[in-house]
N, C-alpha and C positions, 0 to 999 in steps of 0.2 A: 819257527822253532823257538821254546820258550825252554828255560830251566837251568841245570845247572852243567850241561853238556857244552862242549867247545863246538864251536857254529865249522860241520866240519866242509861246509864252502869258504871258508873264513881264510887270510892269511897264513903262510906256513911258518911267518914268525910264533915262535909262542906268548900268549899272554904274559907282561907281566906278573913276576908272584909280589911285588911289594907297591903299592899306590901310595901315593902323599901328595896329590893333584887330583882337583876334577875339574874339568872343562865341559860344559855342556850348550849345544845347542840349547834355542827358547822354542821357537815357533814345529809344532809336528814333534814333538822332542819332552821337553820340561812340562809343557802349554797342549792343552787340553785343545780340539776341535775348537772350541768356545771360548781359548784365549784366557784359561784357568788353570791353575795351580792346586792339585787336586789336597785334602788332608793329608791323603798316604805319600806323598810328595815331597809336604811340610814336612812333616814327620823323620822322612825318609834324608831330608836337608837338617835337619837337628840330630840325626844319627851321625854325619857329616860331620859339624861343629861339634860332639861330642868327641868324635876320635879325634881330634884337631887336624881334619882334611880341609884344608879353605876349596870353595867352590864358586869357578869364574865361569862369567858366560859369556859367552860370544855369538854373535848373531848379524843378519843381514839388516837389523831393524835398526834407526837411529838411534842415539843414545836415550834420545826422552823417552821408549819406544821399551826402554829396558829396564831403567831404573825406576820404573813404577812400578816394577815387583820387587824392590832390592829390600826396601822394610818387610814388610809381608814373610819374603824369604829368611828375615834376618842376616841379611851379608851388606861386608861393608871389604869387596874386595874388586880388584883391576878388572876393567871388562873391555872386550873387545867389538865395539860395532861395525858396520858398515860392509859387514861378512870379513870382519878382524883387521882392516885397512886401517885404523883409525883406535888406540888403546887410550883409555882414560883411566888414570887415577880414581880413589873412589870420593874425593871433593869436585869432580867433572873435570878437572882439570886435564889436557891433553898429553897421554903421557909418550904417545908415537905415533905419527902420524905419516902413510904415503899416499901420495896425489897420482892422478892420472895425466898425462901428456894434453897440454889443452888442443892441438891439434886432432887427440884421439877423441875428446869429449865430443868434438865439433863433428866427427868423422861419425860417433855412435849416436850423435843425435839425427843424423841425418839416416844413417840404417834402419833406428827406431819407427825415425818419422817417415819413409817409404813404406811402411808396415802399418799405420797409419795407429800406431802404438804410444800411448800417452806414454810420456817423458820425464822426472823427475830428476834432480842433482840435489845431492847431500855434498854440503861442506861443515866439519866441525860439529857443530850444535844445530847448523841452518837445512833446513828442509826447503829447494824452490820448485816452485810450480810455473806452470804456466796459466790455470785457471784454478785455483782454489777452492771453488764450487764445482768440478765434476765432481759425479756420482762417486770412482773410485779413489778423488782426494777425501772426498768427507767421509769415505767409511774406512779409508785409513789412517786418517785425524783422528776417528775415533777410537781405532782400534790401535792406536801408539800414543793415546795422548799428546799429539804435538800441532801447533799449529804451522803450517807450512807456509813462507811468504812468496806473496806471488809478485812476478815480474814479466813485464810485457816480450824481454825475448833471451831466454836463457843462452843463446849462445855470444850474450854479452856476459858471461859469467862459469868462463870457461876456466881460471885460473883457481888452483887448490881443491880440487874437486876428488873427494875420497869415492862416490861413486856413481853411476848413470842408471837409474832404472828405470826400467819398460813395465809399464801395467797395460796389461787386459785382459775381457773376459774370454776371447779366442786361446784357450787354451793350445789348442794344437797347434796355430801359429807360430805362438810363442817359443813352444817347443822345438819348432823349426827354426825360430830366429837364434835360436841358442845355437843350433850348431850352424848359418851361417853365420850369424858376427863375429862368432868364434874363431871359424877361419879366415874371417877377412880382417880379426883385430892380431891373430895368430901374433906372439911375439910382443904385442905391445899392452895386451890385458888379460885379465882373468875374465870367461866369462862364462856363468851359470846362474840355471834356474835355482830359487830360493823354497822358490813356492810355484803351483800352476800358473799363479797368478801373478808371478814375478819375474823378470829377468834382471841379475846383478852383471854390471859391468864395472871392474875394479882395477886397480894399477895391477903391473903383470904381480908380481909378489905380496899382492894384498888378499890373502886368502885366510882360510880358518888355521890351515898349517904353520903359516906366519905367526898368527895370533897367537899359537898354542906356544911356541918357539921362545917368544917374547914372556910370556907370561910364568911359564917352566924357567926361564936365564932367570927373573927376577924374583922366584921365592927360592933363586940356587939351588935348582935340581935338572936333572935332565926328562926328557921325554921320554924316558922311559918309566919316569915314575908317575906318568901320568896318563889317567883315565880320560876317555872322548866318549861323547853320545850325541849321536845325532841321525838325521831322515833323510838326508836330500843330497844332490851331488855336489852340491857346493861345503857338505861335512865331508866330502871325501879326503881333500887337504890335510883335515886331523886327523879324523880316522886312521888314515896309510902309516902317520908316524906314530901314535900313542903307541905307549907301551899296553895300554887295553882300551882297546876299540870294541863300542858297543852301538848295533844300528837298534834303530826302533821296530817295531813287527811290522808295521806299514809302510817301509821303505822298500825300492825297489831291487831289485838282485845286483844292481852293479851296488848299490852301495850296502849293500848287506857282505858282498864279497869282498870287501874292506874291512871287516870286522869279524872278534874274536867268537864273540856272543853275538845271538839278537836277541832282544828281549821283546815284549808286549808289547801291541798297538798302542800307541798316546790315548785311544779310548779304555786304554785295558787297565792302566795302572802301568803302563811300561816304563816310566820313569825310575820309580818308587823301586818297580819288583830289579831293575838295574844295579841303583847303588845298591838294595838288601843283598842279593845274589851274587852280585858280580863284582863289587867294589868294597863293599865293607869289610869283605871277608879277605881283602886284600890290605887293609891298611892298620898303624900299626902307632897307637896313640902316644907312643914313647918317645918318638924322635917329632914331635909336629913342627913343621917349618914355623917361622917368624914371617908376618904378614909383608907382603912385597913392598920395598920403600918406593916414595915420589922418585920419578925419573929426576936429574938435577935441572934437565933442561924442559921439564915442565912451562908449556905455554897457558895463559890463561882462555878460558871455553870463549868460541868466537860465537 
């Protein structure tokens, strides 16, 4: 369902009528099939900075992973990676960060690795591998601009860890392992697909809802004044609390059923036709927040 009609599987809270926040997923979401930022996008992000709505993003992808769209975009605003575990200021600086239990690291490396599911741990700024040269680290080296360091046995590097991901191309596995580690981490993590090709395991409270929580307290406004977009069940987090939730057309009905609106497939322009339809006509250039300050307890990027 496209347009200007209330998504009526959606929520029975009502829509937001005033926005002065956007939070947007990247990947399936902002980010084309091909990992592009479409013109009507830009455009659609300058309509943004013109009503003075700042626009944060938050995503399961590490931070280098992110801010290689941040010029392009033109924003220079808080962003939450790691599927929002992990908030950076916009000098990289760390501006909130929660770790997962390193007994649970060790417990979901080991779930992963019965599945026989390549393994990765994000700390910080650090991407570790255990082989740097498989197939699916260098085509997502290339596809986050990051170089990952690798170490002969990651469950020596269980301390600080924002989050545990599983790669492979057994899609349907995967999808399996989402709901068992789910209930075998029940309680002690968050854990969901990103992508087909991803599974996020994160501290129990590190989610996009978190993210959005934190980023709404710091330009002094509440979640209700703010806009969510995003594809996947790992957006459902924000989705549930924004004051307007907007899924993509290519997401599937549970998390369409989180949201107020859905707008167009990420092949469609669904970004773009979002903020025009559903967000701008919500925001109200008179009152625009003041850009979110440095946390005081700002750590320097590890």
């Amino acid at each position: 369902m496209t347009g200007v009609e209330q998504n009526r599987h959606g929520p029975e809270r009502a829509p937001a009528r005033r926005i002065r926040l956007v939070v947007s997923d990247m990947d399936g979401t902002l980010l084309t099939p091909d990992k592009q930022v479409t013109g009507q996008s830009l455009s659609a992000a300058q309509a943004l900075r013109d009503a003075g709505i700042p626009l944060c993003l938050v995503s399961s992808r590490p931070p280098g992973g992110m801010e290689m769209y941040f010029g392009q975009l033109g924003i220079n605003t808080p962003y939450g990676a790691l599927n929002g575990g992990t908030l950076f200021n916009p000098d990289r600086t760390i501006r909130s960060h929660l770790s997962l239990d390193p007994q649970t690291v060790l417990d979901a490396l080991d779930m992963l690795g019965a599945g026989q599911v390549d393994t990765w741990l994000f700390r910080g700024h650090e991407w570790l591998v255990r082989n740097a040269q498989d197939p699916l680290v260098l085509a997502e080296s290339r596809t986050v601009q990051t170089i990952p360091t690798q170490v002969p046995d990651l469950r020596a590097h269980t301390h600080d860890i924002g989050k545990v991901a599983g790669s492979t191309a057994d899609h349907a596995m995967l999808h399996a392992q989402e709901t068992s580690i789910g209930r075998k981490l029940a309680g002690r993590a968050s854990v969901a697909l990103s992508s087909k090709w991803f599974l996020d395991i994160t501290p129990l409270h590190a989610n996009k809802g978190h993210a959005v929580r934190q980023l709404a307290a710091g330009y002094g406004m509440d979640v209700d004044e703010v806009a969510c977009i995003g594809d996947m069940n790992n957006d459902i987090p924000m989705l549930s609390i924004a004051g307007l939730a907007i899924a993509m057309g290519q997401a599937t009905a549970t998390v369409q059923a989180c949201a107020h609106f859905v707008t167009s497939p990420n092949t469609q322009e669904g970004w773009a036709r979002a903020i025009t339809d559903f967000v701008l006509p919500r925001c109200r250039a008179d009152r625009s927040p003041q850009p979110a300050p440095a946390s005081p307890d700002a750590t320097p990027p590890q």
